[in-house]
PAMIZA-67121 format. One line per field, with one value per residue: residue number from 0; residue in three letters; x, y, z of N, C-alpha, C in turn. Coordinates in steps of 0.2 Angstrom, whole numbers. Example, Ala and Ser with C-alpha at 12.3 -4.5 7.8 and 13.67 -1.06 7.14 Angstrom:
<recs>
n	[0|1]
res	[ALA|SER]
n_east	[66|64]
n_north	[-28|-11]
n_up	[39|35]
ca_east	[62|68]
ca_north	[-22|-5]
ca_up	[39|36]
c_east	[66|64]
c_north	[-16|0]
c_up	[39|39]
</recs>
This chain:
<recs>
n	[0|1|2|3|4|5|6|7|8|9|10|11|12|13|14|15|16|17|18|19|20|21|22|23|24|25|26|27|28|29|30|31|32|33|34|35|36|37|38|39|40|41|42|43|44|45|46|47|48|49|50|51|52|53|54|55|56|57|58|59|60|61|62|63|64|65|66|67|68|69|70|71|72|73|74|75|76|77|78|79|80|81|82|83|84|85|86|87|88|89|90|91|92|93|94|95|96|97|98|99|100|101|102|103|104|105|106|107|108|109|110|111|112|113|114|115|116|117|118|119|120|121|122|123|124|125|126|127|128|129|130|131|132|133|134|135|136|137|138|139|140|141|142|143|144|145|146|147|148|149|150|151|152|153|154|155|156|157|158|159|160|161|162|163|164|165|166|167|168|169|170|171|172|173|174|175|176|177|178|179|180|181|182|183|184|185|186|187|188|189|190|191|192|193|194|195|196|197|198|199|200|201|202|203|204|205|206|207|208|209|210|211|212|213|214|215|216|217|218|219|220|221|222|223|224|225|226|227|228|229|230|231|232|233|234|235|236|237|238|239|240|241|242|243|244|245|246|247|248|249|250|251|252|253|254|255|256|257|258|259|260|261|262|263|264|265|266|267|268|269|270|271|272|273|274|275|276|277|278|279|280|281|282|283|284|285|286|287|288|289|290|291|292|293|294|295|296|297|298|299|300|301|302|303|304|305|306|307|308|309|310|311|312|313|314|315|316|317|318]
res	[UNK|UNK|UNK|UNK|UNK|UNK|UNK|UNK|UNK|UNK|UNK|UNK|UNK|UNK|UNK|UNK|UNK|UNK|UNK|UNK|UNK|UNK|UNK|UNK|UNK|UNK|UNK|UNK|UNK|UNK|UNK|UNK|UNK|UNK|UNK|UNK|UNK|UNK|UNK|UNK|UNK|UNK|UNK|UNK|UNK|UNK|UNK|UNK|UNK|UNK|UNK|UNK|UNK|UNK|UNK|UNK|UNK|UNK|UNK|UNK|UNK|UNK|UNK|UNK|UNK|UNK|UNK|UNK|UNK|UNK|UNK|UNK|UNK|UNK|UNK|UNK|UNK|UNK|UNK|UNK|UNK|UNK|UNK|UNK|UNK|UNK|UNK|UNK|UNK|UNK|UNK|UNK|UNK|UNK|UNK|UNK|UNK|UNK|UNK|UNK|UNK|UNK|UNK|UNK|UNK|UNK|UNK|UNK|UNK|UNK|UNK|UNK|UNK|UNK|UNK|UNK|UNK|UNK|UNK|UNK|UNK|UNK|UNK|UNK|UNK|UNK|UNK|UNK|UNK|UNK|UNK|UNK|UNK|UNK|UNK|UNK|UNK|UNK|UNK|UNK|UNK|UNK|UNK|UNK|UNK|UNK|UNK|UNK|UNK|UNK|UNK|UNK|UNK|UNK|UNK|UNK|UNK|UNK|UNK|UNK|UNK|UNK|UNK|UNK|UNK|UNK|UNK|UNK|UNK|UNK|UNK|UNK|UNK|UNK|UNK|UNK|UNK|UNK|UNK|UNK|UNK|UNK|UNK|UNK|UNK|UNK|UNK|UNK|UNK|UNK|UNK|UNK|UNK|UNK|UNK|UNK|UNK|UNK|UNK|UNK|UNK|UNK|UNK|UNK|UNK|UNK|UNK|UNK|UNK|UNK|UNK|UNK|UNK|UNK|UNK|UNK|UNK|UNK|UNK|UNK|UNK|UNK|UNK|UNK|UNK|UNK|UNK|UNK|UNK|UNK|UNK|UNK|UNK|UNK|UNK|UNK|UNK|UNK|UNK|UNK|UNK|UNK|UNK|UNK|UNK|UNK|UNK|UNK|UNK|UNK|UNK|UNK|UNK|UNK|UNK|UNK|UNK|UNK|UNK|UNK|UNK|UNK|UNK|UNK|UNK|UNK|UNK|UNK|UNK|UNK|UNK|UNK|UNK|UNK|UNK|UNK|UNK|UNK|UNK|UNK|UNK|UNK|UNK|UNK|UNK|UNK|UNK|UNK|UNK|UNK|UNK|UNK|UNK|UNK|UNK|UNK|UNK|UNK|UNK|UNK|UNK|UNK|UNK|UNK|UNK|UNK|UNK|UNK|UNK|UNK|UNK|UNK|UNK|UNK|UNK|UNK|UNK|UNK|UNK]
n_east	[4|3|4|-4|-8|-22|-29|-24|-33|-39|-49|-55|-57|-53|-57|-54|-64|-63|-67|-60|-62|-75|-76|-78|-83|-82|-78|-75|-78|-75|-79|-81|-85|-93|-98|-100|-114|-113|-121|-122|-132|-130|-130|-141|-144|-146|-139|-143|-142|-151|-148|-158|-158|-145|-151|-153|-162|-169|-167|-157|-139|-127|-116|-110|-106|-98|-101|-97|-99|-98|-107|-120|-137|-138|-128|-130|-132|-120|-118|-126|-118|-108|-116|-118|-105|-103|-113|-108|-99|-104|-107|-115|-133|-139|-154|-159|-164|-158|-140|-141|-132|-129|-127|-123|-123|-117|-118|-111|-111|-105|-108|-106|-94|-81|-90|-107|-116|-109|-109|-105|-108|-118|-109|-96|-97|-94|-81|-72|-75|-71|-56|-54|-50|-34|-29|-18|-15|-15|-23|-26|-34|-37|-46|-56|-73|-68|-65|-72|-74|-77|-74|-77|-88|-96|-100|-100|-96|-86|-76|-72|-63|-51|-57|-56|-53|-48|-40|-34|-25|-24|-15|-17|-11|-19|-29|-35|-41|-47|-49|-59|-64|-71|-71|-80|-86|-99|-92|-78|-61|-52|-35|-34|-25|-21|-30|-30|-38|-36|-41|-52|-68|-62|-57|-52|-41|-40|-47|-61|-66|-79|-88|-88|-92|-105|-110|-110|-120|-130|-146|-148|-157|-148|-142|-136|-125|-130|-124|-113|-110|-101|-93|-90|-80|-80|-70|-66|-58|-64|-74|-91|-107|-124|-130|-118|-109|-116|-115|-103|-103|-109|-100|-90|-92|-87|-78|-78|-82|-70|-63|-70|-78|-93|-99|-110|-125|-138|-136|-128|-125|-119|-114|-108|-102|-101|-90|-89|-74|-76|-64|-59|-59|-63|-64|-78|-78|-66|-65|-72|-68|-54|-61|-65|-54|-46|-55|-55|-39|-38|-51|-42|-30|-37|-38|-25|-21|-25|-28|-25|-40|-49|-52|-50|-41|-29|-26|-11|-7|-6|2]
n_north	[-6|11|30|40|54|60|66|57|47|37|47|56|72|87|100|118|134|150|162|173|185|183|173|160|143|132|113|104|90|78|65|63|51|44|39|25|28|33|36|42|50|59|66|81|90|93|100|95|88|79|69|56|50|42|32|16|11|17|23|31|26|32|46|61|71|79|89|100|113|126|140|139|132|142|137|128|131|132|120|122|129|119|109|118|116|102|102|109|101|91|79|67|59|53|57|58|68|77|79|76|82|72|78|79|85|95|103|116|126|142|155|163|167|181|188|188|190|185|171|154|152|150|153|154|138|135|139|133|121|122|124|111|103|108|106|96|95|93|101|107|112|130|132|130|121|123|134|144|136|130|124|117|124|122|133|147|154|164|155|145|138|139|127|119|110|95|80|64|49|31|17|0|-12|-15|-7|9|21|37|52|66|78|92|101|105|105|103|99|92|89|74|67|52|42|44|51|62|78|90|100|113|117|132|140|152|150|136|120|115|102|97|85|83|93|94|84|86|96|91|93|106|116|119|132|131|134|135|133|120|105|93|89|76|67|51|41|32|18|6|-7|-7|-9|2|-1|-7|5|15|6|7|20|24|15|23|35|30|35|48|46|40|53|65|71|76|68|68|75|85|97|95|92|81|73|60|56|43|37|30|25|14|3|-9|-25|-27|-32|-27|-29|-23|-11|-4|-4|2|15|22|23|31|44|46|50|61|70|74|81|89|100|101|106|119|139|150|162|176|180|169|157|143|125|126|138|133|121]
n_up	[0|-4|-2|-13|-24|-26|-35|-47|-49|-63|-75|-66|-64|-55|-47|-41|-33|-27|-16|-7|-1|0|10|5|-6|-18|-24|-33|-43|-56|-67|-84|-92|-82|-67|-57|-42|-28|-11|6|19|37|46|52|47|33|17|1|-15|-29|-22|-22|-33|-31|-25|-25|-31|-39|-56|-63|-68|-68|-63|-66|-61|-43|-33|-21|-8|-2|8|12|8|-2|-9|-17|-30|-35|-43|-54|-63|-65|-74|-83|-90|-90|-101|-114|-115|-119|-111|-103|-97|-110|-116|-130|-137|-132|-120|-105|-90|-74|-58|-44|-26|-12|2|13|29|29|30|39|42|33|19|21|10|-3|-12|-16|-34|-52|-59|-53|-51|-64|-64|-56|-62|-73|-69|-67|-78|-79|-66|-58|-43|-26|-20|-4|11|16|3|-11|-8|7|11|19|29|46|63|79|87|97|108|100|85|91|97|91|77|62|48|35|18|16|8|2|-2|-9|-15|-19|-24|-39|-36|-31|-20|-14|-5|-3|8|16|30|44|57|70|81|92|83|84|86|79|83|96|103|107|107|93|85|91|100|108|125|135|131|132|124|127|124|120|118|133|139|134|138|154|153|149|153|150|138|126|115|102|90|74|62|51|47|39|23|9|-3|-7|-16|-31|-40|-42|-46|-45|-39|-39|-27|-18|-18|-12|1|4|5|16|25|26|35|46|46|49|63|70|68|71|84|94|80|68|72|76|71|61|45|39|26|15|-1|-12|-26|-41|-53|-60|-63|-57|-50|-35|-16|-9|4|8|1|8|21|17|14|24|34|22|22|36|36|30|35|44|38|30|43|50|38|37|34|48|47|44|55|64|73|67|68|64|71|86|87]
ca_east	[0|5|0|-2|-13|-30|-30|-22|-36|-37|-56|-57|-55|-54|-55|-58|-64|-66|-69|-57|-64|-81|-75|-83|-81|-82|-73|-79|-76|-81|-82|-85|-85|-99|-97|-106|-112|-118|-123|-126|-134|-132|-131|-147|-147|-140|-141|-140|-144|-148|-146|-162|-156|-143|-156|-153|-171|-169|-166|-150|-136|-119|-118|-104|-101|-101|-100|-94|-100|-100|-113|-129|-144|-137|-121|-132|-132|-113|-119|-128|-112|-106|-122|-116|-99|-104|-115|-103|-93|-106|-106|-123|-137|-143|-164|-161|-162|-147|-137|-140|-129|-128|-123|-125|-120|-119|-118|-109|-113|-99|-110|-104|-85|-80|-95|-112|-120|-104|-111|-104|-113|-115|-101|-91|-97|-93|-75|-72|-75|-65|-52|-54|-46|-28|-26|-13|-11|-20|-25|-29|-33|-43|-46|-63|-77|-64|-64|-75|-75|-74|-75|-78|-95|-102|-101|-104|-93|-81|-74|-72|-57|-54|-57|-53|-53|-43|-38|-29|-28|-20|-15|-17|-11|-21|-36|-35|-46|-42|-55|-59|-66|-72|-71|-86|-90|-99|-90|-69|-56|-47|-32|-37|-21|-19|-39|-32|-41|-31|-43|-63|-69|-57|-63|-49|-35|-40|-51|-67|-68|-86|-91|-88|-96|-113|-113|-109|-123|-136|-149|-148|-159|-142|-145|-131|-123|-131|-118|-110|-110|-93|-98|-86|-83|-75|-68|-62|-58|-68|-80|-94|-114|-126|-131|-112|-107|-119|-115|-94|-103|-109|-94|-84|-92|-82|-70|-80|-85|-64|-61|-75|-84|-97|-102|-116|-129|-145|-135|-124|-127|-113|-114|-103|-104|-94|-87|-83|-76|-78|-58|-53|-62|-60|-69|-82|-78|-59|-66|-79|-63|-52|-65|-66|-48|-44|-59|-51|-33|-41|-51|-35|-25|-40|-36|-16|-19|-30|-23|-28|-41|-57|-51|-49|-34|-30|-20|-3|-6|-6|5]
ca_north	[0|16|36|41|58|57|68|54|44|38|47|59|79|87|109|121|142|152|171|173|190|182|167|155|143|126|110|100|82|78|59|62|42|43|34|23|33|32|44|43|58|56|73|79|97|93|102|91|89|73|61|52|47|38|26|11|8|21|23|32|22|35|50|65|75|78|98|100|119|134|146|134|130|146|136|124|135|131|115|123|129|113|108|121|117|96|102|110|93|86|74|67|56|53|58|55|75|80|74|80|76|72|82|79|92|92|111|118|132|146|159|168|170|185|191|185|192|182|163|150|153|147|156|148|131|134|141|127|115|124|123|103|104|108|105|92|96|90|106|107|118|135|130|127|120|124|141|146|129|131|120|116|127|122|140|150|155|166|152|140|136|136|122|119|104|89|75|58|42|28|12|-5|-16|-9|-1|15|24|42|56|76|79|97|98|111|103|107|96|94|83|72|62|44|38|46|53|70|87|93|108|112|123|135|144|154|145|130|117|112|95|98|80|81|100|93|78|92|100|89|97|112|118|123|137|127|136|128|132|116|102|91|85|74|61|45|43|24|13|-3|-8|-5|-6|6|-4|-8|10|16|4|11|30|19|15|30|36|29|40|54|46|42|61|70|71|72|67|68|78|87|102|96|89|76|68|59|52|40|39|22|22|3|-2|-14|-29|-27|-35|-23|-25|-21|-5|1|-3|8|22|25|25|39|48|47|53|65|75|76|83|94|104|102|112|124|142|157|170|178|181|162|152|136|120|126|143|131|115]
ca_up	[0|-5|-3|-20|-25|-27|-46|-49|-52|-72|-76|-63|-62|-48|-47|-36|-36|-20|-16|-1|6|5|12|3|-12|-21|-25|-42|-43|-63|-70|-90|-93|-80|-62|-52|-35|-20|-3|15|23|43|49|54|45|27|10|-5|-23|-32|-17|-22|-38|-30|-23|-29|-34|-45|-65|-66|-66|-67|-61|-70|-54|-38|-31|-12|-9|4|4|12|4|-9|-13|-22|-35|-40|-49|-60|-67|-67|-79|-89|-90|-93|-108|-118|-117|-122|-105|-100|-98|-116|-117|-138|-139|-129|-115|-97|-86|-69|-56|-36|-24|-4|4|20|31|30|31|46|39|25|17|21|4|-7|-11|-23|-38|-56|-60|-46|-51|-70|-65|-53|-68|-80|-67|-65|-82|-77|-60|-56|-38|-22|-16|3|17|14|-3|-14|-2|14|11|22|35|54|68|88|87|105|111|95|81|93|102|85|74|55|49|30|13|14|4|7|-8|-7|-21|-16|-29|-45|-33|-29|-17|-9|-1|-2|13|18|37|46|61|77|87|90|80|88|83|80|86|101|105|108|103|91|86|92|105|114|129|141|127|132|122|132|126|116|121|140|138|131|144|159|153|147|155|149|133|123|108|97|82|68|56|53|42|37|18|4|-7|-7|-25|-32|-46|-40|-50|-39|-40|-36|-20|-15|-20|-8|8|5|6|24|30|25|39|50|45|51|70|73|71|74|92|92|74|67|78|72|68|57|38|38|19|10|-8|-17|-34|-43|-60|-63|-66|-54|-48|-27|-11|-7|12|8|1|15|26|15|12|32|34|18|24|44|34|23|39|48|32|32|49|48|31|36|39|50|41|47|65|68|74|65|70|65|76|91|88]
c_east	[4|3|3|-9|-18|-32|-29|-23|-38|-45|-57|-52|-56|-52|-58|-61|-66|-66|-67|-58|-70|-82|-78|-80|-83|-76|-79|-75|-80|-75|-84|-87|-94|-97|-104|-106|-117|-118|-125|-126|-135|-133|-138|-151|-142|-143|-137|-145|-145|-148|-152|-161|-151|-146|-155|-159|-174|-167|-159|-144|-128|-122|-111|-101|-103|-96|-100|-96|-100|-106|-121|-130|-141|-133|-126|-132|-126|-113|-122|-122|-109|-110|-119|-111|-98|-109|-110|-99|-95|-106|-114|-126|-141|-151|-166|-161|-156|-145|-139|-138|-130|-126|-127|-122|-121|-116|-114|-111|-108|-102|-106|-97|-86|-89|-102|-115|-116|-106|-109|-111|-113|-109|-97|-90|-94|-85|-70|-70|-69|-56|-47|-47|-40|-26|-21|-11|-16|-21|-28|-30|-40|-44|-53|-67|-72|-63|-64|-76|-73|-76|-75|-81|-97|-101|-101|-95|-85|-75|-71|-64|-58|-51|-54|-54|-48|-43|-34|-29|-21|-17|-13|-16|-13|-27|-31|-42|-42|-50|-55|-65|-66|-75|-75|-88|-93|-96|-81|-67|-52|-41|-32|-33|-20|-26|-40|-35|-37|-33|-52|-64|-65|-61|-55|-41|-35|-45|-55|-70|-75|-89|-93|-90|-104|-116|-112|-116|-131|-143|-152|-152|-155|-144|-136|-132|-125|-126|-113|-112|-102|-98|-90|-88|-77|-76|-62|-62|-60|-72|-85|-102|-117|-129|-123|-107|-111|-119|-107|-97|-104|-103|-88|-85|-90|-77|-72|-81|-78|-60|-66|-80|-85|-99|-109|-124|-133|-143|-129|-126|-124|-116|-107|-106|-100|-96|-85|-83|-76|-72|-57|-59|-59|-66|-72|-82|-72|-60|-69|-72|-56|-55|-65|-59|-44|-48|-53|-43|-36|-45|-45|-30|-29|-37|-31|-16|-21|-24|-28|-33|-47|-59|-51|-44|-34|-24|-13|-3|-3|-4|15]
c_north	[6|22|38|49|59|62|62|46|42|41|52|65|81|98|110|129|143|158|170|180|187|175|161|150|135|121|104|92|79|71|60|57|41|38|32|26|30|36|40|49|55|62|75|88|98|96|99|91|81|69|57|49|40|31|21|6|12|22|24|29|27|40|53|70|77|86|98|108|121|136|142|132|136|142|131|125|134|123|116|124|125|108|109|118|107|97|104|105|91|78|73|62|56|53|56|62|79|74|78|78|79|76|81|81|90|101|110|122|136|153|166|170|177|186|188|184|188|175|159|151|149|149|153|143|130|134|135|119|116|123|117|102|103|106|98|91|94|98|106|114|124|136|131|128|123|129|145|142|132|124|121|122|127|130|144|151|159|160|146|140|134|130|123|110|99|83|70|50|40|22|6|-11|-11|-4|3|18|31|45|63|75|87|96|105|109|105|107|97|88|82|67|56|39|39|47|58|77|89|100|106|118|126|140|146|150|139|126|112|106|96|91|80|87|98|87|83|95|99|91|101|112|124|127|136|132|132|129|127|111|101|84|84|69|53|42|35|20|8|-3|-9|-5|0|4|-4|0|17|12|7|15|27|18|19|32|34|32|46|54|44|50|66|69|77|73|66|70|80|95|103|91|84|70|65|52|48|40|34|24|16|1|-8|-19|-28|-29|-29|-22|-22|-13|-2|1|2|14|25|26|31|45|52|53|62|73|79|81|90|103|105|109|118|130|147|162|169|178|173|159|147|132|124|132|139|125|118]
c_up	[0|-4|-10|-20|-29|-35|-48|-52|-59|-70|-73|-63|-55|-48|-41|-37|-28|-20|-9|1|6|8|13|-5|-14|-25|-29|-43|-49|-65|-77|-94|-90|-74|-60|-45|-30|-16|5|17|30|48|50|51|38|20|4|-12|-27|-31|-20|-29|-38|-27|-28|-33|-41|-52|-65|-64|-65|-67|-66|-67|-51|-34|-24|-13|-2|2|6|9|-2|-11|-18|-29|-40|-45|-53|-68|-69|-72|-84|-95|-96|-100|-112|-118|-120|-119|-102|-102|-105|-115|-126|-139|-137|-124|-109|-91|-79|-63|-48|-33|-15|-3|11|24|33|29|35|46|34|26|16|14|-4|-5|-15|-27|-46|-59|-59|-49|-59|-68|-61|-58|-74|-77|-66|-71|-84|-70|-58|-49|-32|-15|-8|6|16|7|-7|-7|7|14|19|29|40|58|74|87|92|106|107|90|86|98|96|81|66|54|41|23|15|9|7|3|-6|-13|-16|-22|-35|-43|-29|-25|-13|-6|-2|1|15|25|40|51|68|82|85|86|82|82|85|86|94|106|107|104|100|87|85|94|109|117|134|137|131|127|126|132|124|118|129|142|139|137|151|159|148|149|154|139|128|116|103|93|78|61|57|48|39|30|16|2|-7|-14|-27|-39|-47|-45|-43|-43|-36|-27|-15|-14|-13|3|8|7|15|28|28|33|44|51|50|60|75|72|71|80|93|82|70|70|73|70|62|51|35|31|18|3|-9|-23|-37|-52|-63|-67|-65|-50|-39|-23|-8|0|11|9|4|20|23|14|19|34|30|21|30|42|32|29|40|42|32|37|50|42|32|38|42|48|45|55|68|68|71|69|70|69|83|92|90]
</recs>
């Protein structure tokens, strides 16, 4: 096994576009062969695009790409660009009169950074795709989707930490699996290895331990930051059904519940998709146990990468 860089997928693009005074942006994951996909939505306050297509009971069988955005329920908006951007290729579901391609999207909330009134848009999503194009490089940090990321939310934004994009792919023989991970959570990140905070809620420059806060104070009818939501995608070369394609988006999530505490709450929208483009014959548990593991790297890589902006401290301020 190796770390190898997740562009480096054969079939997959991978751009980003952001507007860093409105501190927000998108990161575009485009398939024009067409992949098999899947989703789990566990978070309890999520905005997505698409997800129901992925049901396996459902017609479409590949999808053409899959849009990570800032900006709420508006980032939605930066797929359309991405529409645009897969028409002109001429990338899409054939109807017999044209092609319309696919495009499934998962949202953050980075509202409360930079310029509220500045949202990914189709522009964004258009320039994001054109960027997939050249990009060679596994961009991390305050990037695309992590523009605008924070984290450790228990006590409201001023207590919080930026958060940021991450990546983290692997090769195992001829499978390849990696992660883009935008990390936005309410709760802190821990390292797996160790189980220490490595950044959340700071209060008096300490970190309050966001789980051992909420158990302290169970009781209490808390008025939680609802800006939150840790969305991405798990991206592979397996050949993969839509049902199999969907139990990997299932156990990525494990990636999310060894670093983030707490994970998945009613204020956070925690998605993730996958992405198969159907080269490599592989054991389907092999891959739900690689997809939790790039995830788990891929947060982590996230919050290392991140840097300082919009009045918030990051990891490297304070290692």
């Amino acid at each position: 096994m190796k770390e190898i860089n997740l562009v480096d997928i054969d079939g997959i693009n991978i751009g980003h576009a952001q507007n860093l005074e409105g501190g927000t942006g998108c990161s575009v994951i485009i398939c024009k062969e067409g992949a098999t996909a899947g989703v789990d939505v566990r978070g309890g306050a999520p905005g997505t695009r698409e997800t129901d297509l992925l049901n396996p009971v459902n017609m479409i069988e590949k999808i053409h790409s899959i849009v990570l955005s800032g900006g709420s329920a508006f980032g939605l908006e930066a797929a359309n660009g991405v529409m645009e951007y897969l028409d002109k290729c001429e990338v899409g579901f054939d109807v017999g009169v044209t092609k319309v391609p696919i495009v499934c999207s998962a949202v953050l909330f980075d509202l409360s950074v930079g310029l509220k009134n500045i949202r990914p848009d189709k522009a964004m999503g258009y320039q994001a795709a054109i960027h997939s194009e050249h990009n060679k490089e596994d961009l991390q940090g305050n990037v695309g989707a992590g523009t605008g990321a924070t984290l450790g939310k228990m006590l409201g934004p001023e207590h919080s930490m930026k958060g940021g994009l991450g990546s983290y792919c692997i090769q195992v023989g001829d499978l390849k699996i990696g992660a883009l991970i935008a990390v936005n959570c309410l709760g802190d990140v821990v390292d797996p290895k160790t189980g220490e905070i490595i950044a959340g809620a700071i209060k008096n420059s300490k970190f309050i331990n966001t789980e051992q806060w909420m158990i302290d104070n169970y009781n209490k009818d808390n008025n939680v930051f609802p800006g939150n939501t840790t969305i991405g995608a798990v991206i592979t070369n397996a050949i993969l059904t839509k049902s199999s394609a969907n139990k990997i988006a299932s156990m990525a999530h494990n990636g999310y519940a060894r670093t983030m505490r707490p994970a998945h709450t009613m204020f956070d929208g925690d998605t993730i998709f996958t992405m198969a483009t159907n080269k490599i014959e592989a054991d389907i548990n092999v891959v739900g146990m690689l997809a939790a593991r790039v995830v788990e790297k891929a947060v982590i890589n996230a919050v290392k990468n991140a840097n300082s902006r919009y009045g918030l401290i990051a990891y490297k301020d304070i290692v």
